[in-house]
N, C-alpha and C positions, 0 to 999 in steps of 0.2 A: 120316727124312723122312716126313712127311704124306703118305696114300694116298687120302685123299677127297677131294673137290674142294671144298668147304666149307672143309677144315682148309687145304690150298693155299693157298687165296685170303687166310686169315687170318693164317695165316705171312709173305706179300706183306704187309699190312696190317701186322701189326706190326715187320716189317721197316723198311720207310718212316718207320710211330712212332717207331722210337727212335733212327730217325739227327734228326726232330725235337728228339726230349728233349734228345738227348747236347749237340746244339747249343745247345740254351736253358739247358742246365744248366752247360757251360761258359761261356757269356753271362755268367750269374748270378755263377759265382765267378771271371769275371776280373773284373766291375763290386767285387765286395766287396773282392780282393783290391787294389785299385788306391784302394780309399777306405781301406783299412789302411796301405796305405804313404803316401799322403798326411797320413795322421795320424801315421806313426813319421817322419816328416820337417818334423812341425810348420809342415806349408803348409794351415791351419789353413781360409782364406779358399776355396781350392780345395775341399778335403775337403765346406766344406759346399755347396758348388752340387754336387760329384757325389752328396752322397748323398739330392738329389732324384730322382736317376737312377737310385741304387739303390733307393731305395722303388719309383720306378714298376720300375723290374725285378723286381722280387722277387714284388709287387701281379700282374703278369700271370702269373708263374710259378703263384700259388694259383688265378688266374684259370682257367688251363689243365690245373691239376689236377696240375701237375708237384711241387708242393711243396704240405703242408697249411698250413693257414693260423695254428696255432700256433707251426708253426715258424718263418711266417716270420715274425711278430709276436716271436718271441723274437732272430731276427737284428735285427729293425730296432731292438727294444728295446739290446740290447747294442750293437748300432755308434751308436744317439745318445747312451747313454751314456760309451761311447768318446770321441766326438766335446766333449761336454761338459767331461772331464775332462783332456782338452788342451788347453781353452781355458785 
């Protein structure tokens, strides 16, 4: 445990942060997980209006600093490729 009253107050702070992360982090991979099974279930038409939703999810995730921004260019790249190759 923190002794200083600086480090206290930051441990509170980061506290608080990561019950934010945890929650936009599981956000982010029920949104991708839900646009994978729509694609292993060839409901093709749905798949692509969610994965407007996953780009904007993803987009505020690097936004926030939660995810870098290559990675998520690598997810959006592989799930429209996905999405392509079902068609």
């Amino acid at each position: 445990m923190p002794i200083i009253q600086s480090a206290k107050k930051a441990l509170r702070g980061s506290k608080r942060k990561r019950v934010f992360n945890l929650r936009k982090k599981d956000q982010v991979s029920k949104v991708v997980k839900n646009l994978k099974k729509l694609v292993g279930e060839k409901k093709i038409k749905d798949a692509e209006k969610l994965f407007t939703q996953v780009q904007k999810t993803l987009d505020k995730a690097v936004k926030t600093g939660l995810l870098k921004q290559n990675t998520v260019s690598r997810k959006k790249s592989r799930l429209s490729a996905m999405l392509v190759r079902a068609k």
